[in-house]
N, C-alpha and C positions, 0 to 999 in steps of 0.2 A: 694173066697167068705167067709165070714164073718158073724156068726149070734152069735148076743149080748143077754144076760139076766140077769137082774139087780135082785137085795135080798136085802133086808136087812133096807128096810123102815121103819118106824113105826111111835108111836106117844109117845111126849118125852117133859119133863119139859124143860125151859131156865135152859141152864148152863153143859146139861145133854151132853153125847157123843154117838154114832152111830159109826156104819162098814157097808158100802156097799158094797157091791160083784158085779161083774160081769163076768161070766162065757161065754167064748169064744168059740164058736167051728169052726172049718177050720185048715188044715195044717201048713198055714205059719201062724199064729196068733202072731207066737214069734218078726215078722216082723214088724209090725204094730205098729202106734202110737194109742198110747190110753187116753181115755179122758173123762171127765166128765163134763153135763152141768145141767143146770137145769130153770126151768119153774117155774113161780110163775102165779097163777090164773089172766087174763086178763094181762099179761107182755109175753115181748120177751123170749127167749131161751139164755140162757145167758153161755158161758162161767165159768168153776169154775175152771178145772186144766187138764192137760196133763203130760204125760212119755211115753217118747221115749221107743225105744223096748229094749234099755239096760239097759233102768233104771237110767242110769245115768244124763239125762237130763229131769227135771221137771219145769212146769210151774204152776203158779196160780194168779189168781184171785187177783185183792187187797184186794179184799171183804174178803177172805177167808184167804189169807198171813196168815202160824200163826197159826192158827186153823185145818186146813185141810190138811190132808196129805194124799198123793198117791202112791199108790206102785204096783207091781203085778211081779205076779210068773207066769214065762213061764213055769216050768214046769205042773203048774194046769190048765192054760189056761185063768186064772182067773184075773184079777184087780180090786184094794181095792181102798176106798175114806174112811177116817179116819178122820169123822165129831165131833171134841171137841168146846168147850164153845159155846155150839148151841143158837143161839136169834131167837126169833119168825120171823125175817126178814128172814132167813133160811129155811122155809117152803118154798116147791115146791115140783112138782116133779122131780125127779133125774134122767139123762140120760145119759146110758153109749154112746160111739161113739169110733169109728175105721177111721185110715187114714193110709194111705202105706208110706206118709213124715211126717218128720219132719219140721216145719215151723215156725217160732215165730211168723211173720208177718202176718200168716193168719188164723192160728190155732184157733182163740178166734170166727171165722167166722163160722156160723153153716154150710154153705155151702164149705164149704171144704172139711169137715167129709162125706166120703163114706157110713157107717154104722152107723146106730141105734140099742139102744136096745128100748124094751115097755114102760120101768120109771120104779121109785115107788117113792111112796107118801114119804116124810117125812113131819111132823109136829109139831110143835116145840110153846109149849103151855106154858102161863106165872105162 
């Protein structure tokens, strides 16, 4: 079991940069794929990036390629989304997610992901 809680939203010029957090709690947390997606008001749940539990295998977004970076520390529990050159098309809310695989092929798929966290708002003003 798995429970996610996302930080570190807020509301932010174009151009400007953001740190999301998501803080893990369970045992094996260090196991698990972790991921990030994100919701824009009246739109799907979109995919933005994933990291394996070693870290060494990262995935993203085209949208984001570049801009976004992912990381996370197993020994805090925690994983990072490091949102730079933010454009108003970057507003959503932000969602952390958990999977026990790694998958390229299906990973971008909301229904894969096991675990949810609540969101937070980002907003990303001209």
């Amino acid at each position: 079991q798995v429970q996610l809680v996302e930080s570190g939203g807020g509301l932010v010029q174009a151009g400007a940069s953001l740190r999301l957090s998501c803080a893990a709690s369970g045992r094996t947390f260090s196991t698990y794929t972790l991921g990030w997606f994100r919701q824009a008001p009246g739109k799907e749940r979109d995919f933005v990036a994933a990291i394996a539990w070693t870290g060494s295998n990262r995935l993203y977004a085209d949208s984001v390629q570049g801009r976004f970076t992912i990381s996370r520390e197993n020994a805090k529990n925690t994983v990072y989304l490091i949102l730079n050159s933010l454009r108003i098309e970057d507003t959503a809310v932000y969602y952390c997610a958990a999977v026990r695989t790694w998958d390229v092929l299906q990973m971008t798929r909301t229904d894969h992901w096991g675990y949810w966290g609540q969101g937070t708002q980002v907003t990303v003003s001209s």
